[in-house]
KOLGU-4560 file (N, C-alpha, C; in nm, 3 decimals, padded with zeros to 5 digits):
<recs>
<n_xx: 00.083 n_yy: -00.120 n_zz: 00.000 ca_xx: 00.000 ca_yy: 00.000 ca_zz: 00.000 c_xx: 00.087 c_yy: 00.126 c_zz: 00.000 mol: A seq: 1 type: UNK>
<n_xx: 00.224 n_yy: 00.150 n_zz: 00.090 ca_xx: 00.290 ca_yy: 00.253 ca_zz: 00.102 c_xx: 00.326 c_yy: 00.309 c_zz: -00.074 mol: A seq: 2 type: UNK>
<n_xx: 00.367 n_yy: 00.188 n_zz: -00.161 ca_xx: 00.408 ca_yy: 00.201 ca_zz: -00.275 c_xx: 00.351 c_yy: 00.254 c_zz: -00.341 mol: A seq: 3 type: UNK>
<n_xx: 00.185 n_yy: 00.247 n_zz: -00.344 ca_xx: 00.089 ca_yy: 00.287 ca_zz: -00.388 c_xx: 00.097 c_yy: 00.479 c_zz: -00.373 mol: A seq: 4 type: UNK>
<n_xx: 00.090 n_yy: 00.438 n_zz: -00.264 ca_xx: 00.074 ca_yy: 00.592 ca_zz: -00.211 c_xx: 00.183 c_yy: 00.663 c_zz: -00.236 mol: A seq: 5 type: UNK>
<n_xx: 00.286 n_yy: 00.655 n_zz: -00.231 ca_xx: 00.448 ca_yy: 00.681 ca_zz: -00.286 c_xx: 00.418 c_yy: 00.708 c_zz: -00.435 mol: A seq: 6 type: UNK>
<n_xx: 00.327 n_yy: 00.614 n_zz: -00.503 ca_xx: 00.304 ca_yy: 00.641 ca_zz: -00.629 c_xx: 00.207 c_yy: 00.771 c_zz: -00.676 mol: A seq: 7 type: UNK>
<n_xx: 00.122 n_yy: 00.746 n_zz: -00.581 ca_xx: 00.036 ca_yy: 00.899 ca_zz: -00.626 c_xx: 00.063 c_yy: 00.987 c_zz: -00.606 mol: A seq: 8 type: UNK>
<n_xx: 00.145 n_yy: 01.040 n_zz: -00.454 ca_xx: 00.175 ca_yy: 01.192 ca_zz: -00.430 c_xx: 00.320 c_yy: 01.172 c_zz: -00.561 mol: A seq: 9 type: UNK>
<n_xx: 00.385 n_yy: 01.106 n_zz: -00.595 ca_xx: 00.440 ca_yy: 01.151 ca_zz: -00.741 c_xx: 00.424 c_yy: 01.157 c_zz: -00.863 mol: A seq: 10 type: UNK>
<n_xx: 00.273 n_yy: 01.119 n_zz: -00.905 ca_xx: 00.171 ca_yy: 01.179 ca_zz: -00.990 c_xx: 00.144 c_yy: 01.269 c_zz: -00.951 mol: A seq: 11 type: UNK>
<n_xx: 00.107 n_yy: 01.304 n_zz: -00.811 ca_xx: 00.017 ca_yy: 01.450 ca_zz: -00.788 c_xx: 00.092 c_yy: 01.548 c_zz: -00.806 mol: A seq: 12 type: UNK>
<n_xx: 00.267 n_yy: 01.516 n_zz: -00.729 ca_xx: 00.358 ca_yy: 01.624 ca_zz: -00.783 c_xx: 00.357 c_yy: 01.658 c_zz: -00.930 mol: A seq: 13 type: UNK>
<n_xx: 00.367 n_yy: 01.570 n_zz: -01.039 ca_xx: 00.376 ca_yy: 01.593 ca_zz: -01.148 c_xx: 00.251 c_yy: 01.716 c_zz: -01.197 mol: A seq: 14 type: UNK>
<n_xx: 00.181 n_yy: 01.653 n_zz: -01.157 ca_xx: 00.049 ca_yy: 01.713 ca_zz: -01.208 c_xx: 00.022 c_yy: 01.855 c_zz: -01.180 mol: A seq: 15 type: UNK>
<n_xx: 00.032 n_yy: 01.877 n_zz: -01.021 ca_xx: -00.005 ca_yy: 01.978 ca_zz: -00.949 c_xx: 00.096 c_yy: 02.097 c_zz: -00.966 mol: A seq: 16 type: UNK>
<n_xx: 00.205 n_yy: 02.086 n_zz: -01.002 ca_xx: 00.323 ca_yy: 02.168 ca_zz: -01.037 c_xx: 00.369 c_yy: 02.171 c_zz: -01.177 mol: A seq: 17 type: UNK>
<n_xx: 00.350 n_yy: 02.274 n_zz: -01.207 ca_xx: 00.367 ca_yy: 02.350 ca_zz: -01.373 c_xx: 00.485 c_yy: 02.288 c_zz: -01.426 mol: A seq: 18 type: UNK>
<n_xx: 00.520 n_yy: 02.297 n_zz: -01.518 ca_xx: 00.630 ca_yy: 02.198 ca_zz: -01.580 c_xx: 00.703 c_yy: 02.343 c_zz: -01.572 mol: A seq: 19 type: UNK>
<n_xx: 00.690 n_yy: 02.514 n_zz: -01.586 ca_xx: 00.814 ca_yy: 02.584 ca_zz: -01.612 c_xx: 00.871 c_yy: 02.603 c_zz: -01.445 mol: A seq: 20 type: UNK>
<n_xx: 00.789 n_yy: 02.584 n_zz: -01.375 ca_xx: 00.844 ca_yy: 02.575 ca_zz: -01.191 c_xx: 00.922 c_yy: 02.487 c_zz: -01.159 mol: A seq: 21 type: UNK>
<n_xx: 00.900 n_yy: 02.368 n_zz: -01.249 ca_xx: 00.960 ca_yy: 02.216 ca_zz: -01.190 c_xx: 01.077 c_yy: 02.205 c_zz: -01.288 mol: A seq: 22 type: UNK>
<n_xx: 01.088 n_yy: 02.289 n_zz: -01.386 ca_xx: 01.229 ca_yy: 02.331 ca_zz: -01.457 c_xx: 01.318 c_yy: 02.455 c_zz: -01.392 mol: A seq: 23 type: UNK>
<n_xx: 01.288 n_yy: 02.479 n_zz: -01.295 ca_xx: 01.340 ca_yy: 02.627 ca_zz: -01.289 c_xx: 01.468 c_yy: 02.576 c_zz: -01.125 mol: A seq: 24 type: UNK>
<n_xx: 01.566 n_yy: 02.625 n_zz: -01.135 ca_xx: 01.678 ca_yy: 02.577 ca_zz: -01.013 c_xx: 01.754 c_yy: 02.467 c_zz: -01.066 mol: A seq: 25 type: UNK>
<n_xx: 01.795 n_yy: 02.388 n_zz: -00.938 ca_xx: 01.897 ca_yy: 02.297 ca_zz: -00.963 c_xx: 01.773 c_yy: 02.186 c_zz: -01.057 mol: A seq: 26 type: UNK>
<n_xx: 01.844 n_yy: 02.071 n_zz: -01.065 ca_xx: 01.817 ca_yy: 01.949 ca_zz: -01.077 c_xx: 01.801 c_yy: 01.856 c_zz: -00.910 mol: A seq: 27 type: UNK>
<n_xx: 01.672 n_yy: 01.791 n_zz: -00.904 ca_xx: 01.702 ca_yy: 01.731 ca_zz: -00.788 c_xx: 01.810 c_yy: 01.589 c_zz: -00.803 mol: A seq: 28 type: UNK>
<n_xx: 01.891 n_yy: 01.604 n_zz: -00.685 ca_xx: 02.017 ca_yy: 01.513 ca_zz: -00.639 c_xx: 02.006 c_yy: 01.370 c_zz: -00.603 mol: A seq: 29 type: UNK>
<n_xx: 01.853 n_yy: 01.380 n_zz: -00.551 ca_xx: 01.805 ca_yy: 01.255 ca_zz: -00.551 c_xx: 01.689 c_yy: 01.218 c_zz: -00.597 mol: A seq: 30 type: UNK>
<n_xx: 01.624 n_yy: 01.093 n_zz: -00.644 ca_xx: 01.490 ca_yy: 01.095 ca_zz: -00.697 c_xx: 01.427 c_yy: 01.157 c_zz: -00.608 mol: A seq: 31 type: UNK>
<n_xx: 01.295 n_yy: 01.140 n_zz: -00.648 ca_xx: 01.152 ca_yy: 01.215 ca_zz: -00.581 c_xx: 01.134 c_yy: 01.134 c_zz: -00.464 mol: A seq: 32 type: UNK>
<n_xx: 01.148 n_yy: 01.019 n_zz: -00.486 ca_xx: 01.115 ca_yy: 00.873 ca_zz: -00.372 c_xx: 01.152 c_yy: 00.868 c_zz: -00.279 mol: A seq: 33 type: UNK>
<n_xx: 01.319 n_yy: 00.930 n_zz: -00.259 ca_xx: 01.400 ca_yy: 00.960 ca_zz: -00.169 c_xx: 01.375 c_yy: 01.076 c_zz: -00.081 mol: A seq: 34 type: UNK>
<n_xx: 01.314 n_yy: 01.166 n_zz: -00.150 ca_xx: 01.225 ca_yy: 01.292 ca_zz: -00.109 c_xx: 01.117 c_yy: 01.285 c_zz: 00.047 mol: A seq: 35 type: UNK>
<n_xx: 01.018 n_yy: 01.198 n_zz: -00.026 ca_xx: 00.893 ca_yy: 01.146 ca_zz: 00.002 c_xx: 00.978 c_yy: 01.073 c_zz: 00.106 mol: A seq: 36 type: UNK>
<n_xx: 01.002 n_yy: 01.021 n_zz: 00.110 ca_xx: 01.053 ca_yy: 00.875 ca_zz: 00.257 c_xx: 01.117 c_yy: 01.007 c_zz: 00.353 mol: A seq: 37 type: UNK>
<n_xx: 01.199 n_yy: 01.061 n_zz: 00.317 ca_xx: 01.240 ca_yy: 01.145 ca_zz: 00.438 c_xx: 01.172 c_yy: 01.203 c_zz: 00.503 mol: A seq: 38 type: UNK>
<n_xx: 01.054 n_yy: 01.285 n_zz: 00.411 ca_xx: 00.950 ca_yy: 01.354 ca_zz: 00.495 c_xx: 00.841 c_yy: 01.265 c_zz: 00.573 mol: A seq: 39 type: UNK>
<n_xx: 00.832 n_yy: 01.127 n_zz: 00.486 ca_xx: 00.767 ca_yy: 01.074 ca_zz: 00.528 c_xx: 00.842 c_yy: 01.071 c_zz: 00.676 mol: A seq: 40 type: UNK>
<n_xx: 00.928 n_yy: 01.014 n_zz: 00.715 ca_xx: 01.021 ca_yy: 01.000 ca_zz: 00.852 c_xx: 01.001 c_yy: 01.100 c_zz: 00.941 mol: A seq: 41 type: UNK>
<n_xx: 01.019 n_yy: 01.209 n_zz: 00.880 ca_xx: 01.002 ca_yy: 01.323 ca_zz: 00.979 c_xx: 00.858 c_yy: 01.351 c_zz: 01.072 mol: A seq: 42 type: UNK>
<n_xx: 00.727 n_yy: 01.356 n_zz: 00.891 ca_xx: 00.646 ca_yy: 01.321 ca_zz: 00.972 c_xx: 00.598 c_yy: 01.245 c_zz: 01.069 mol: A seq: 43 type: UNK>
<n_xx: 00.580 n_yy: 01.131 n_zz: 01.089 ca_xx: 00.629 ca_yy: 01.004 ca_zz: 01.138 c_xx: 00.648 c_yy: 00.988 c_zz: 01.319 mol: A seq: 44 type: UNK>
<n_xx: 00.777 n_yy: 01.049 n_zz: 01.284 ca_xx: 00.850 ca_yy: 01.018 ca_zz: 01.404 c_xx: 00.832 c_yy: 01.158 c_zz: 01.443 mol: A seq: 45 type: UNK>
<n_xx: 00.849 n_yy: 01.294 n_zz: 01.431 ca_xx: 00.786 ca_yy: 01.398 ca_zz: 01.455 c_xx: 00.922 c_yy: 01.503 c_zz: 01.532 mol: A seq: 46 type: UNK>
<n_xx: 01.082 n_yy: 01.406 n_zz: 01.471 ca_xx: 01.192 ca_yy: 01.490 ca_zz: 01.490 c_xx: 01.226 c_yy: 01.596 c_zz: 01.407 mol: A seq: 47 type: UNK>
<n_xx: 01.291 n_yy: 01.685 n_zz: 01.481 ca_xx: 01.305 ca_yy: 01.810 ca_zz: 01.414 c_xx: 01.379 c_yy: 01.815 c_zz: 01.281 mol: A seq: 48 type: UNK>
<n_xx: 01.376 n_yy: 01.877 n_zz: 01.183 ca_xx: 01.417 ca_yy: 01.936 ca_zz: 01.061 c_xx: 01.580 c_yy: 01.908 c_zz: 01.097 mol: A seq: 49 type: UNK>
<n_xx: 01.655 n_yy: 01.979 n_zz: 01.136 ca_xx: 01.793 ca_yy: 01.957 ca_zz: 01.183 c_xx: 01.854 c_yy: 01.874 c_zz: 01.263 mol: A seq: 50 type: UNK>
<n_xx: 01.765 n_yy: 01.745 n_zz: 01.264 ca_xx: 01.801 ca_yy: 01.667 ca_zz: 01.338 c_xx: 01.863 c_yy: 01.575 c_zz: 01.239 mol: A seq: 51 type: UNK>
<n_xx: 01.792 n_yy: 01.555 n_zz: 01.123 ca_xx: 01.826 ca_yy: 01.461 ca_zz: 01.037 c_xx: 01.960 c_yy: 01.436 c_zz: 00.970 mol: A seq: 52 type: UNK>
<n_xx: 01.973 n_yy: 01.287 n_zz: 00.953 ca_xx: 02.157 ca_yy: 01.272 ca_zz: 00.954 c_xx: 02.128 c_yy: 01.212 c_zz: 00.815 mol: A seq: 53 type: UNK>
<n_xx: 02.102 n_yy: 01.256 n_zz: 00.675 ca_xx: 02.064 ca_yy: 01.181 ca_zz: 00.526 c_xx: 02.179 c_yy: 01.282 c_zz: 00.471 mol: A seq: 54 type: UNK>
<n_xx: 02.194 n_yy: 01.224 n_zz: 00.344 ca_xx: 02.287 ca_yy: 01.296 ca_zz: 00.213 c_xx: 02.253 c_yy: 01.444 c_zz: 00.253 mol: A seq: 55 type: UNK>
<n_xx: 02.133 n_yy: 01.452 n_zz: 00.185 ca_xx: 02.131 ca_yy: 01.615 ca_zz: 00.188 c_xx: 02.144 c_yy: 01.716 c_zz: 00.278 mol: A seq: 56 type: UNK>
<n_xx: 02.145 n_yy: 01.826 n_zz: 00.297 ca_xx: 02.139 ca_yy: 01.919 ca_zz: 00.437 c_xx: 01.960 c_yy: 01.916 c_zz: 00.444 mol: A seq: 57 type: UNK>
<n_xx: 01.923 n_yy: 01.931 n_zz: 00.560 ca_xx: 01.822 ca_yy: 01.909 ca_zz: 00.608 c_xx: 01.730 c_yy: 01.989 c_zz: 00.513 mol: A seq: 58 type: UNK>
<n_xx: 01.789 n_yy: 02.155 n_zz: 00.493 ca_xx: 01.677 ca_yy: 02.279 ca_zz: 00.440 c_xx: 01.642 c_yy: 02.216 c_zz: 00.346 mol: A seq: 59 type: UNK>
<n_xx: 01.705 n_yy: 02.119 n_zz: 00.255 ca_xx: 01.675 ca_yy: 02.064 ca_zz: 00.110 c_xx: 01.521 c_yy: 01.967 c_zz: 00.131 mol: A seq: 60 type: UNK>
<n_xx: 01.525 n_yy: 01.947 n_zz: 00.216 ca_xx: 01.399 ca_yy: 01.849 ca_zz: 00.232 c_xx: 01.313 c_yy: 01.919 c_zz: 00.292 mol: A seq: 61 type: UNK>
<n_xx: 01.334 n_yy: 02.024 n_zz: 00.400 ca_xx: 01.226 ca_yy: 02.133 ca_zz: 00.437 c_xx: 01.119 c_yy: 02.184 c_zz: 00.321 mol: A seq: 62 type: UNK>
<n_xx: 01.264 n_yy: 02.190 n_zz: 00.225 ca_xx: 01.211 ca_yy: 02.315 ca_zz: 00.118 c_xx: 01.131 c_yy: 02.260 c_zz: 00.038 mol: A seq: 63 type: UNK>
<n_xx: 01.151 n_yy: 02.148 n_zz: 00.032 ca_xx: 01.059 ca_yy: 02.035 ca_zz: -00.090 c_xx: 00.928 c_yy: 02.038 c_zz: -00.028 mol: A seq: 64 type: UNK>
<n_xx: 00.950 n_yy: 02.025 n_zz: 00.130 ca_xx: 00.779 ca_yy: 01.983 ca_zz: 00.190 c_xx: 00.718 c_yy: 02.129 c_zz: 00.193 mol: A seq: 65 type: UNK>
<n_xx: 00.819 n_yy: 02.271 n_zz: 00.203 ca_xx: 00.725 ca_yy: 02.336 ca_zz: 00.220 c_xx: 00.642 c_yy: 02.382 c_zz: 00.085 mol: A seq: 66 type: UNK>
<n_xx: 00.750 n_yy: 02.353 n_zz: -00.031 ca_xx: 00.683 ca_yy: 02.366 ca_zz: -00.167 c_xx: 00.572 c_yy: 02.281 c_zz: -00.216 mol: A seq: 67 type: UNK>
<n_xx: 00.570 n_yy: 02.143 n_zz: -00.189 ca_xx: 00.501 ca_yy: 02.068 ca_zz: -00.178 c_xx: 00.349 c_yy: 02.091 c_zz: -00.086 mol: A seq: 68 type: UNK>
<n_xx: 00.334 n_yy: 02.121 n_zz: 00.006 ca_xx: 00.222 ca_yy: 02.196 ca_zz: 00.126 c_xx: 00.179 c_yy: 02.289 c_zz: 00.050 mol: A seq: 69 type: UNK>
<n_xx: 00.266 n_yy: 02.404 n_zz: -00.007 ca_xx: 00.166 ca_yy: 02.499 ca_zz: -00.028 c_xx: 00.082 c_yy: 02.506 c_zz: -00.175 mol: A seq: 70 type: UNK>
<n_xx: 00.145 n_yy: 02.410 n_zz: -00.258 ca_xx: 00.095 ca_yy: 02.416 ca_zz: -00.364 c_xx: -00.018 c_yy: 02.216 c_zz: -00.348 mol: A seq: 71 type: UNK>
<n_xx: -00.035 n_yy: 02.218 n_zz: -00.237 ca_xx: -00.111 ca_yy: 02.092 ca_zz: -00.191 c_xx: -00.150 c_yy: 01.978 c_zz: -00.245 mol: A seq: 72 type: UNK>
<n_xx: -00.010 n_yy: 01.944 n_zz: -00.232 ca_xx: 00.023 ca_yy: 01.758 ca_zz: -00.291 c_xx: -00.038 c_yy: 01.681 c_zz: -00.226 mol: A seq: 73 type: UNK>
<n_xx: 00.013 n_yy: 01.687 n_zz: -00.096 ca_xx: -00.040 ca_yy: 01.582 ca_zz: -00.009 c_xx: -00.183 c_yy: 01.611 c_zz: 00.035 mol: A seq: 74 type: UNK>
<n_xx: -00.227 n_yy: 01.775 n_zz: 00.041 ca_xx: -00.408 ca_yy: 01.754 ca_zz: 00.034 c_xx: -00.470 c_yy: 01.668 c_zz: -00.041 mol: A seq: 75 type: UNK>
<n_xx: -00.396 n_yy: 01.703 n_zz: -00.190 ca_xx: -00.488 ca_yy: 01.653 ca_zz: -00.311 c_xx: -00.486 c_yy: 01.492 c_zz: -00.337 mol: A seq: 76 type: UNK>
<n_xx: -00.333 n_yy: 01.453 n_zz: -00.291 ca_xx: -00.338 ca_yy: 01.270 ca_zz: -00.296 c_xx: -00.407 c_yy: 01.192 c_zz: -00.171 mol: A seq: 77 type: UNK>
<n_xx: -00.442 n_yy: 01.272 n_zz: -00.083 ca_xx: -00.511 ca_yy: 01.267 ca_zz: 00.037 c_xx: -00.661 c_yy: 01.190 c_zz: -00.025 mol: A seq: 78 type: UNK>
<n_xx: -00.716 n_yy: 01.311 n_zz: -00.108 ca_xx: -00.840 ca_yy: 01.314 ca_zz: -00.101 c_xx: -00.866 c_yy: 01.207 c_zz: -00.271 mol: A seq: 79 type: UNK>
<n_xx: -00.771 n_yy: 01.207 n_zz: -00.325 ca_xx: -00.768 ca_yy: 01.112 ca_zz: -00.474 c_xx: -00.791 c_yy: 00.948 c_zz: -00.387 mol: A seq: 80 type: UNK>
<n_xx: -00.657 n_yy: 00.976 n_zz: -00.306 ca_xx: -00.680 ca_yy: 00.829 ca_zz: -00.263 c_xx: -00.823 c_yy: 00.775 c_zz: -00.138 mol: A seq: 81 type: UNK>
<n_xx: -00.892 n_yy: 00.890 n_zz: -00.113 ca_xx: -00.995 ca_yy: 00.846 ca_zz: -00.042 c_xx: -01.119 c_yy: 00.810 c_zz: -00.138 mol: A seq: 82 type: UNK>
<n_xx: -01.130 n_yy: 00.915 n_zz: -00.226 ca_xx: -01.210 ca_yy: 00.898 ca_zz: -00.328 c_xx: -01.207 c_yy: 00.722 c_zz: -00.399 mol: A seq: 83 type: UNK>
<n_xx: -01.095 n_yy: 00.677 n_zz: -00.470 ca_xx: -01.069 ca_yy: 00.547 ca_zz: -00.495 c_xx: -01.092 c_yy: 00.450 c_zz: -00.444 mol: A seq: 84 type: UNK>
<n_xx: -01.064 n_yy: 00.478 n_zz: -00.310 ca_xx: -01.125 ca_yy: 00.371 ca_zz: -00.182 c_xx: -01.279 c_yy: 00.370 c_zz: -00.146 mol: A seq: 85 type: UNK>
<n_xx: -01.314 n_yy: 00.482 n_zz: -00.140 ca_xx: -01.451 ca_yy: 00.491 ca_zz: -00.097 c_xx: -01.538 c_yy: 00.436 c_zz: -00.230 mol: A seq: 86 type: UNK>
<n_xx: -01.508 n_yy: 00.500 n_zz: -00.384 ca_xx: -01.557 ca_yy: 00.439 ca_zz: -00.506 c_xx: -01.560 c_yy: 00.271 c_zz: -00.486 mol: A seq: 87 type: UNK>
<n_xx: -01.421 n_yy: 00.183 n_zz: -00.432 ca_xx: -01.428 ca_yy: 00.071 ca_zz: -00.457 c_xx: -01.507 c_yy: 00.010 c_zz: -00.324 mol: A seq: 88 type: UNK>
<n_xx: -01.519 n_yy: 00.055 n_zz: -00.230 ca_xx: -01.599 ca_yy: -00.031 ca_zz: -00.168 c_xx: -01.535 c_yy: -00.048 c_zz: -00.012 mol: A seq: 89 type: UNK>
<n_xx: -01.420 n_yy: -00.028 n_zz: -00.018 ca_xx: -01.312 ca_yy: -00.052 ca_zz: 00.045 c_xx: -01.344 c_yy: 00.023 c_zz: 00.230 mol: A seq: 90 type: UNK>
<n_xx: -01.408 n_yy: 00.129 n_zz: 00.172 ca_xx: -01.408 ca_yy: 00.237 ca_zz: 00.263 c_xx: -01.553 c_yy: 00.297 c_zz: 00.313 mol: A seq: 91 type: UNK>
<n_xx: -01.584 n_yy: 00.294 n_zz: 00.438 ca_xx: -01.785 ca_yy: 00.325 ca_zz: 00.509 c_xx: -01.738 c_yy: 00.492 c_zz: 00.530 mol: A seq: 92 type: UNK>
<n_xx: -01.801 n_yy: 00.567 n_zz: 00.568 ca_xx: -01.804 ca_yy: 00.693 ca_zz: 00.591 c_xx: -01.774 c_yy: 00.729 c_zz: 00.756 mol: A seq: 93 type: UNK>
<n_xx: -01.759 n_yy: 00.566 n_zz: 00.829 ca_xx: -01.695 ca_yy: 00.616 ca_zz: 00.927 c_xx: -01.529 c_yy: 00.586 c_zz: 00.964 mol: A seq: 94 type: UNK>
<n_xx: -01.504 n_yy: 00.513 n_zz: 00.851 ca_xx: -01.376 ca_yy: 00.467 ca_zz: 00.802 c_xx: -01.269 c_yy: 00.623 c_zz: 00.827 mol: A seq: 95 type: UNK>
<n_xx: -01.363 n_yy: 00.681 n_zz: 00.748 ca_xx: -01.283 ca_yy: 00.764 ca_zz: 00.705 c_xx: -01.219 c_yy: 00.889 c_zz: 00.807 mol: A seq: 96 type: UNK>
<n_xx: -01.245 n_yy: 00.846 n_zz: 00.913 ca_xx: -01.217 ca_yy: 00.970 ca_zz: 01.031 c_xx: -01.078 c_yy: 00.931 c_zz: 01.094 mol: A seq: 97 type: UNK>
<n_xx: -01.039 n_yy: 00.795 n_zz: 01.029 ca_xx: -00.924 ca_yy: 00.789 ca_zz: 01.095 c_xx: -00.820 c_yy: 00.717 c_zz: 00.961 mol: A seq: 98 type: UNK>
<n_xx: -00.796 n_yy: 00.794 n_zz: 00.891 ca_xx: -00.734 ca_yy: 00.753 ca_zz: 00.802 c_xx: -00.634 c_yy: 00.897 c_zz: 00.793 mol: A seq: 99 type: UNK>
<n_xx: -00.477 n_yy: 00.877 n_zz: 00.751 ca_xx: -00.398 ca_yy: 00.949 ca_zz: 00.746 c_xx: -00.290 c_yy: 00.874 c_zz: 00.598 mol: A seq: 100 type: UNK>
<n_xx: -00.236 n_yy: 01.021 n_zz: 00.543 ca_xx: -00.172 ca_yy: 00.970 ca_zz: 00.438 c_xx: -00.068 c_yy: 00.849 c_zz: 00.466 mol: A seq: 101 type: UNK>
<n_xx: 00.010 n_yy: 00.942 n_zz: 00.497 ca_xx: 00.159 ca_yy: 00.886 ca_zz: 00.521 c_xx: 00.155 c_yy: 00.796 c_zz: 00.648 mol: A seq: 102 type: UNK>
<n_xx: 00.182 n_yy: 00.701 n_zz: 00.603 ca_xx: 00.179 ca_yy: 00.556 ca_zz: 00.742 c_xx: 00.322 c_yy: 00.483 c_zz: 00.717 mol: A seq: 103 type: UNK>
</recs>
């Protein structure tokens, strides 16, 4: 399931972010996947930004989530992937009060 979900918020990135924004700066250093798992971690475990001991300097992954938040990736794969679930059957309407993206 994580894979799944790993898979959509990097459709949603694609989607949700303009192709001349997502050309514009460096090149990212690591895939997107690598991205996603860190924040995923952070969220997670709920340690601070500068705590983290990965390749990159920490701001690099700040900066992704805060770009990511405001242009609302994880709202929108939030609510794609509830939609899918609830369409298939999967999911009652009281299901849904305790469901969170990133697990």
């Amino acid at each position: 399931m994580k894979d799944i979900v790993k898979s959509l918020i990097k459709l949603v990135i694609k989607t949700t972010i303009p192709p001349d924004i997502r050309k514009r700066g460096r090149r990212h250093k690591e895939p997107i996947d690598h991205y996603i798992e860190v924040i995923d971690y952070v969220l997670r475990t709920g340690i601070q930004w500068n705590q983290l001991h990965e390749k990159l300097h920490f701001t690099t992954y700040h900066k992704k989530f805060i770009l990511w938040s405001r242009r609302k990736v994880f709202q929108n794969t939030y609510t794609i992937l509830l939609k899918l679930l609830k369409a298939q059957k999967y999911l009652t309407d009281s299901d849904l009060l305790f469901i969170s993206i990133l697990q």
